[in-house]
C-alpha positions in Angstrom: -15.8 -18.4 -6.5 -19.4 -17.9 -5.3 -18.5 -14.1 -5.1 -17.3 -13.5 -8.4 -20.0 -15.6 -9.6 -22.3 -13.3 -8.4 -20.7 -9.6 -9.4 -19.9 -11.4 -12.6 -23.7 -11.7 -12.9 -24.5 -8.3 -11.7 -22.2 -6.7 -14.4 -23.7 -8.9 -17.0 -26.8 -7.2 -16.7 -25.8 -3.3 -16.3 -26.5 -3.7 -11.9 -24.2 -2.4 -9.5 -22.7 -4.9 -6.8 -24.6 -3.0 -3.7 -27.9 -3.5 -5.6 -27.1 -7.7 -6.1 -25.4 -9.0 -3.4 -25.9 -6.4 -0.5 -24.3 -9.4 2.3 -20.9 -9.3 0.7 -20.2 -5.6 0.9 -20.5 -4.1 3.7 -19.3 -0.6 3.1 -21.8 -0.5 0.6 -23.1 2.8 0.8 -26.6 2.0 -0.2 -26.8 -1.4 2.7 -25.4 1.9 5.0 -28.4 4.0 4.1 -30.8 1.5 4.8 -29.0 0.8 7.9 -29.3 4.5 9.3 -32.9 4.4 7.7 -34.1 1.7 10.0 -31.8 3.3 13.0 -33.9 6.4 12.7 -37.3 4.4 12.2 -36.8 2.4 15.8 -35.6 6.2 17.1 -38.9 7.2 15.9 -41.1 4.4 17.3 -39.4 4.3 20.8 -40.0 7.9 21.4 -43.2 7.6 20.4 -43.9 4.9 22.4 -42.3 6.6 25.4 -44.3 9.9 24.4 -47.6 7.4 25.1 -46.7 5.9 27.9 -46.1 9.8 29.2 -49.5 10.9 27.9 -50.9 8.0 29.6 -49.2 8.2 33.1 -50.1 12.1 33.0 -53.9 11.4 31.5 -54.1 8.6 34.7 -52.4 11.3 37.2 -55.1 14.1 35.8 -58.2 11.6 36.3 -56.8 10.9 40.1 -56.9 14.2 40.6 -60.2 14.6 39.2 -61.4 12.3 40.8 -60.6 13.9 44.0 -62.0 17.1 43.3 -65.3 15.8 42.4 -65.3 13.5 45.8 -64.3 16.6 47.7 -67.1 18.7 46.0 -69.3 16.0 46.3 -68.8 15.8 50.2 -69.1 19.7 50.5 -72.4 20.1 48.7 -73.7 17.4 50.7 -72.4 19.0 54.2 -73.8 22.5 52.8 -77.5 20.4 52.3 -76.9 18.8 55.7 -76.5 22.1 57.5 -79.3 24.1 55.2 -81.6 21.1 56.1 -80.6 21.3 59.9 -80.6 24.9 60.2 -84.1 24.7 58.1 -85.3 22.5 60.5 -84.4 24.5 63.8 -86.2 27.7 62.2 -89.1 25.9 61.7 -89.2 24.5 65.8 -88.8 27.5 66.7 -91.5 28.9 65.1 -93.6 26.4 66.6 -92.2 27.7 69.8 -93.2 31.0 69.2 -96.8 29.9 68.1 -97.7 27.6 70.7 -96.1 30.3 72.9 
């Protein structure tokens, strides 16, 4: 058969049967290492890919938030202006007042 073709081959030339034909044994403890290896690699990339999408959700939360601060600062230095320029401006009628007076 193809199968003991194959080992045949394998023990012809001093290699294991995991190493050669990897499809055919399953319990192979070597196909189940790799197997766990690439479980814990696509562990890895999906929580780093949810830890980005995290950062990134935060990062976009912090900037809204930001972003309102600086409009609401924005809008109370201008009112403070508004009301030093008005109450500048009713000093000086005033002291026109008092001088035509």
């Amino acid at each position: 058969t193809g199968e003991d073709a194959v080992s045949g081959w394998g023990q012809q030339h001093g290699e294991n049967c995991c190493d050669v034909v990897m499809l055919l044994n399953p319990l192979c403890p070597l196909s189940a290492a790799k197997v766990l290896a690439l479980k814990a690699t696509v562990v890895l990339l999906l929580t780093l890919l949810i830890k980005a999408k995290v950062r990134i959700t935060a990062f976009s939360a912090l900037g809204i938030v930001l972003l309102l601060l600086q409009t609401l600062l924005f809008l109370a230095a201008s009112g403070a202006l508004g009301l030093a320029v008005g109450a500048a401006g009713l000093y000086a009628l005033q002291q026109r007042r008092m001088a035509t007076a």
